[in-house]
N, C-alpha and C positions, 0 to 999 in steps of 0.2 A: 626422406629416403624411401623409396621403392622399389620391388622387386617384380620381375613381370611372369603371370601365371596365365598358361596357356596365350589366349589373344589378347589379354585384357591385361593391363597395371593393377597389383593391390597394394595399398596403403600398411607398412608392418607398421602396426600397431605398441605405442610403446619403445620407440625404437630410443629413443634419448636415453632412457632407464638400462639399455641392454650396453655389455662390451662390446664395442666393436673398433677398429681402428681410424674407421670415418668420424667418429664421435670426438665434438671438440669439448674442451671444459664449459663453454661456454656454450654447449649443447645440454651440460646437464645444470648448469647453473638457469638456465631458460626453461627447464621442466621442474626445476627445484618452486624457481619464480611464481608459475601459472599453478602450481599443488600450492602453495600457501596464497595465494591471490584468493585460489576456491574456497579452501577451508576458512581463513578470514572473512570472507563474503558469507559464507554460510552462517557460520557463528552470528553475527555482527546482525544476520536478519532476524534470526530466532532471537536471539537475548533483543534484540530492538523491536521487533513482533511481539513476544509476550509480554514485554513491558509496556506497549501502547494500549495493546489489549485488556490487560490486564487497568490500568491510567483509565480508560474509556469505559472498561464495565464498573469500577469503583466510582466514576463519574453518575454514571448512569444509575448508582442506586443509592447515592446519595442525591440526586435528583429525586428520585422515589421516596424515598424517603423525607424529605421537604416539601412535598407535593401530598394535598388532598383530596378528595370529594367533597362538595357541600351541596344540597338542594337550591335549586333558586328557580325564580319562574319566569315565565315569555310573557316581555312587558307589552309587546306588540306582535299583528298575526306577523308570521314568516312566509306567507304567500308573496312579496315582492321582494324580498331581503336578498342580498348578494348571494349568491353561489360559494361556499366554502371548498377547498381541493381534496379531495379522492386522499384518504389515509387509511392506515388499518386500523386507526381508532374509530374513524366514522365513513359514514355511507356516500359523503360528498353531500352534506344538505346544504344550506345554508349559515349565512352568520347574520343576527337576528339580537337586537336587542334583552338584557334577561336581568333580572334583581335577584341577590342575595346578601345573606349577612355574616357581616367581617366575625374574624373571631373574638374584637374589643364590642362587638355589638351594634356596631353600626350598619347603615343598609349601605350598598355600594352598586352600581347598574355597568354593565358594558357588554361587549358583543359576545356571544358564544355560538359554537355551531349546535345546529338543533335539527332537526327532520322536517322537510321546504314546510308539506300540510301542518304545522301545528300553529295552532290557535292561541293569541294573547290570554294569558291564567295558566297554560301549561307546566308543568311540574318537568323542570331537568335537571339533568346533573352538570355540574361542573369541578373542573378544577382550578385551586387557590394557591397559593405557596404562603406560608407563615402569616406573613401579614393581611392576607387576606385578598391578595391580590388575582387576576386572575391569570392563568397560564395555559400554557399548549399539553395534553395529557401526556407523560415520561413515557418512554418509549419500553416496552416488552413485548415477549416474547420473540419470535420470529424476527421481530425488526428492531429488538436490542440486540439480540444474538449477530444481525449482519452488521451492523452498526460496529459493533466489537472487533468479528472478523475482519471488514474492511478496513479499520483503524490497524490492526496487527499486521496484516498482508502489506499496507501501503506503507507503513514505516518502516517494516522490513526490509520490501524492496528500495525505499529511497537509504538503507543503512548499509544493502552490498551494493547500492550502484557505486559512490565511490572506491569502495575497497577493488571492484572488480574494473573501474577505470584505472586507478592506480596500476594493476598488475599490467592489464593492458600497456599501459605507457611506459611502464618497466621492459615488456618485451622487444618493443619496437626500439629502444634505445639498445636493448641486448641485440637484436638484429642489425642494426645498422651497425655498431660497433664490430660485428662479425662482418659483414661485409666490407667494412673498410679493412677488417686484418687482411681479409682475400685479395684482397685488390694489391695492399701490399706487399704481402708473399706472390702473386702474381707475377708485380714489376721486377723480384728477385729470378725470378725461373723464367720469366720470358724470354729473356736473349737468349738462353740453351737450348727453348722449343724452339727459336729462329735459326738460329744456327743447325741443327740435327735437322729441321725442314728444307732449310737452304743448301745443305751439305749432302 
């Protein structure tokens, strides 16, 4: 419904909510719809948000917590060694052969990232996970915190997209269903407007 102000049409705002005589039940049964479509969607993203978030950072520090440093050394130079990728753990050196030892005491060799210049007998660090194995460094600060974030945000929004397609599709069926009343009450008052136009 709109009302026209000066040159232009504006939008009254609210109008479903208001008495008026144009208002069908099924004018407010349709703003009832879309007010609990939102608040269900909102809900639904928060409690699904803090809960992924919340799953994702208890993830993340029980990964830390199973995860160590140990010393181990460059069993070969890293002058031709592969290129390793750009993290905010390391500088994007390389991956380079390296020796350390398990925590049952045995020696154990595999790839680790290292700095490309360093030299076979080099002193690095690495990380193990319990048995000694070797792993990618758990993720902090900065890049646990988005990690979290984006776990909360993305499960949120996949938590109100259904609630807020449902209300959608609830509408559309309240709309058609109103158009066919119209159409019906229409066929009733037609003949009258034909007649009083014809007459």
């Amino acid at each position: 419904m709109a009302r026209t102000h000066g040159a232009g049409v504006r939008r009254v705002r609210l109008w479903r909510w208001r008495r008026n005589p144009l208002r069908r039940r099924s004018d407010l049964v349709e703003a009832w719809v879309l007010l609990a479509a939102l608040v269900l969607a909102l809900s639904a993203a928060v409690f699904a948000g803090l809960a992924a978030a919340g799953a994702v950072d208890g993830a993340l520090a029980e990964r830390r917590d199973r995860t160590r440093t140990v010393p181990a050394v460059l069993i070969e130079d890293a002058a031709h060694a592969p290129p390793a990728p750009v993290s905010e753990h390391g500088d994007g050196g390389v991956w380079a052969p390296v020796r350390w030892t398990a925590p049952d005491g045995t020696g154990r060799t595999g790839r680790a990232e290292v700095e490309s210049g360093s030299e076979a007998g080099t002193a690095v660090t690495v990380w193990t996970d319990p048995e000694g194995r070797l792993v990618s460094a758990p993720p902090d600060g900065a890049e646990a915190r988005f990690q979290v974030v984006m776990a909360g945000v993305t499960i949120g929004v996949a938590a109100a997209g259904p609630v807020l397609l449902g209300g959608r599709l609830a509408r559309s069926r309240l709309q058609r269903r109103r158009l066919a009343q119209w159409e019906a009450e229409w066929r009733l008052v037609e003949p009258s407007w034909r007649k009083r136009m014809t007459g």
